[in-house]
NUMILUM-722990 format. One line per 2 residues: for each residue x, y, z of C-alpha. Coordinates in steps of 0.2 Angstrom, whole numbers, m for minus. Each point is the difference from the previous one (the first is absolute). Example, Ala and Ser with C-alpha at 12.3 -4.5 7.8 and 13.67 -1.06 7.14 Angstrom:
<rs>
62,m22,39 ~ 6,17,m3
</rs>
This chain:
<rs>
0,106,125 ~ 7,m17,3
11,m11,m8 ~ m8,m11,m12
3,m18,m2 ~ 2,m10,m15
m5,m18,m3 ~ m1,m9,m12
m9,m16,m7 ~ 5,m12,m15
m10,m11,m7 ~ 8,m13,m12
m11,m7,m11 ~ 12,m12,m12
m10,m15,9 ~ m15,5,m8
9,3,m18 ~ 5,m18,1
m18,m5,4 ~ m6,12,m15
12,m7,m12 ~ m2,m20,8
m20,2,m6 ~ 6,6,m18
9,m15,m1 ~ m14,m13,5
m12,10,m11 ~ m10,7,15
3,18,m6 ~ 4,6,m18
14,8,m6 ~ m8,12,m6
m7,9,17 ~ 20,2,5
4,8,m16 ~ m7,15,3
13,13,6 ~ m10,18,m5
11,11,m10 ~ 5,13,14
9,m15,8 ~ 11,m8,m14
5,19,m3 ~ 4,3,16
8,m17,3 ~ 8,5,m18
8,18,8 ~ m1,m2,17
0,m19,3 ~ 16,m9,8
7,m15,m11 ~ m1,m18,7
11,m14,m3 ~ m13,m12,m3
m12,m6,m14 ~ m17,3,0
m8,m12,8 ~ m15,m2,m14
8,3,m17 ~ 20,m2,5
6,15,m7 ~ 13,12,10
m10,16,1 ~ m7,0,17
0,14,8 ~ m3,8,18
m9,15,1 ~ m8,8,15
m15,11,2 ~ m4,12,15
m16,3,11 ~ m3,12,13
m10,17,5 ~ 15,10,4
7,m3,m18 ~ m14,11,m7
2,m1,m20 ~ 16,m13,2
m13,m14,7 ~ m4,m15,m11
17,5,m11 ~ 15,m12,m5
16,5,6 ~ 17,m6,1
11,m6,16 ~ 10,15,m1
m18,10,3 ~ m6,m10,13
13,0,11 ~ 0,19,m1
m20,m1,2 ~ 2,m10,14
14,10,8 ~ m13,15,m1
m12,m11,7 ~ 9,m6,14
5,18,5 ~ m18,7,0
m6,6,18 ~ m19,m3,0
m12,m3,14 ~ m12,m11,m11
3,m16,m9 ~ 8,1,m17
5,m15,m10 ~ 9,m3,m16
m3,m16,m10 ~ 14,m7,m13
m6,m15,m10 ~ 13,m9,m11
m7,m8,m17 ~ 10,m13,m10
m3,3,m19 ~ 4,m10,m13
2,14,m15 ~ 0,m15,m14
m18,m10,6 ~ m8,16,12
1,m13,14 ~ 0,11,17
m2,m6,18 ~ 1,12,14
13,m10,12 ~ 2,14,16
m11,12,6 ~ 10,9,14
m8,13,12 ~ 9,12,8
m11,10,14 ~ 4,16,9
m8,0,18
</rs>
């Protein structure tokens, strides 16, 4: 079999969190339809999550918190789990070393999370794909 190659895709999405958070301002969207992180996610942003050196954008307080989720067929059970950096990088090493002669792709989508106010925005989803 071949060599696989890897690319990969990131897509920022901290333009649209600043549109988000412009429309809560003017009145155009309630708070209360940010404030709704689910449970899985503040405790993942809680064990799992990355601290940020910066408030939270809606209630001020420094508990924000990356946290990033995984997606992908070849992760069979793993997919649609938190994880940590540490994890991922391994998880994409793995990846990246996988000789296949279909497409495979891996999707890693970061979440801010505020654990005081259950504010949450994803801000990347990054694909990585195996051809």
């Amino acid at each position: 079999m071949s060599a696989s190659s890897l690319s990969r895709r990131v897509m920022d999405r901290h333009l649209d969190r600043t549109r988000v958070l412009a429309q809560v301002r003017r009145g155009e969207r309630s708070r209360s339809s940010i404030l709704d992180a689910t449970p899985s996610l503040i405790a993942s942003a809680e064990v799992l999550g990355e601290s940020i050196d910066a408030d939270c954008p809606v209630c001020g307080q420094q508990n924000l918190r990356l946290t990033r989720w995984i997606h992908g067929q070849w992760l069979g059970e793993k997919s649609g789990t938190a994880r940590n950096v540490t994890e991922i990088q391994k998880l994409i090493e793995d990846f990246a070393a996988l000789e296949t002669g279909a497409d495979a792709e891996l999707s890693i989508h970061t979440v801010e999370v505020c654990l005081h106010c259950k504010w949450n925005f994803l801000t990347q989803h990054e694909v990585l794909t195996l051809r």
